[in-house]
C-alpha positions, -999 to +999 in steps of 0.1 A: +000+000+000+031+023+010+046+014-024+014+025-041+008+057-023+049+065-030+044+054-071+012+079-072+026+107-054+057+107-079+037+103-107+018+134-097+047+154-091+063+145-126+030+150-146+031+182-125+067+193-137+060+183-173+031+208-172+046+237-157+083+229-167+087+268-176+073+281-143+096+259-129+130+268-148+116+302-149+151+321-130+147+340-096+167+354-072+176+334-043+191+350-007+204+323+020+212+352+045+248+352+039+252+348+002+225+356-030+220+337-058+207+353-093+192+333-123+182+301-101+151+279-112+136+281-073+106+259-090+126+231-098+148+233-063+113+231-047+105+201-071+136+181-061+129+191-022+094+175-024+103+141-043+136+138-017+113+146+012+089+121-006+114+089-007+126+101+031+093+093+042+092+061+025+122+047+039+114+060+068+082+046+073+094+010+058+122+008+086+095+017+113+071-014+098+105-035+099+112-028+135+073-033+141+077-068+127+108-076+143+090-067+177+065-085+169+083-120+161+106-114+193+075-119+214+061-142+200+094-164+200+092-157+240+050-170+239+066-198+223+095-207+250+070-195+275+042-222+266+070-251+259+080-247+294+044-246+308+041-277+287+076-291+305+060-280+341+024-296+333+036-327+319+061-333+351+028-325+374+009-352+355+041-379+357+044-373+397+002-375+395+003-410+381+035-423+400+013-411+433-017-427+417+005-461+411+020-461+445-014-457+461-030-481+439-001-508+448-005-499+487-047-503+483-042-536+461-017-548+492-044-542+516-072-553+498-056-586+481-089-595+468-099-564+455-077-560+428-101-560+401-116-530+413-078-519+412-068-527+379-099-512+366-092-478+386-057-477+371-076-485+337-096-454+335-069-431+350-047-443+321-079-437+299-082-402+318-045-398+307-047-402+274-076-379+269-059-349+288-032-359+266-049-363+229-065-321+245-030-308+252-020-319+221-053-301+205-044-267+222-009-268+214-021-269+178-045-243+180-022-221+197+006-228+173-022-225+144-028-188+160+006-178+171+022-183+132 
């Protein structure tokens, strides 16, 4: 869009200086203060001021959407460290979950001897349980990877 705008404006300005290419070699006098100048196209000085200011603008405003960008992917590298480790802390939490869920499960089975088919079916749906929170982790991560780029 920047590009556009730039093309159009310099267009303008040349169709301008085409038509008025007289007015704008036409000589003046020009004072700086210190020194005068006689027999100077002022026109076309102005003309070359505008189109410089023009591509200084440009550039400018290129370099400030580069830095945007770069910003931009900077945090969303850190949202991307940040959610592996949450990943890394939630999938510890759930290993010492189901070692305390094992060790429980042994100590009940002990105690119980002939309970453990109620045991084994216990561990059967908290490994069931597992693989579902699992199979939705895996889901978000997606989605937020889908999102994030």
């Amino acid at each position: 869009m920047r590009t556009i705008v730039l093309i159009i404006v310099l267009v303008l300005l040349a169709i301008f200086a085409m038509l008025n290419t007289n007015s704008l070699m036409f000589p003046h006098t020009l004072s700086l203060g210190f020194v005068t100048y006689r027999e100077v196209p002022i026109g076309l000085i102005l003309l070359i001021v505008a189109v410089v200011c023009t591509l200084v603008f440009y550039f400018w405003a290129g370099l400030t959407g580069l830095r945007a960008q770069a910003d931009s992917a900077k945090l969303l590298r850190d949202m991307e460290a940040l959610r592996v480790s949450l990943d890394q802390q939630e999938g510890n939490r759930f290993a010492l979950l189901q070692s305390h869920l094992d060790e429980r499960f042994r100590a009940l089975e002990a105690a119980r001897g002939g309970a453990g088919a109620d045991v084994s079916a216990l561990t059967g749906r908290v490994d069931a349980l597992q693989k579902d929170m699992n199979l939705q982790l895996a889901q978000m991560d997606d989605y937020l990877k889908s999102k994030l780029g």
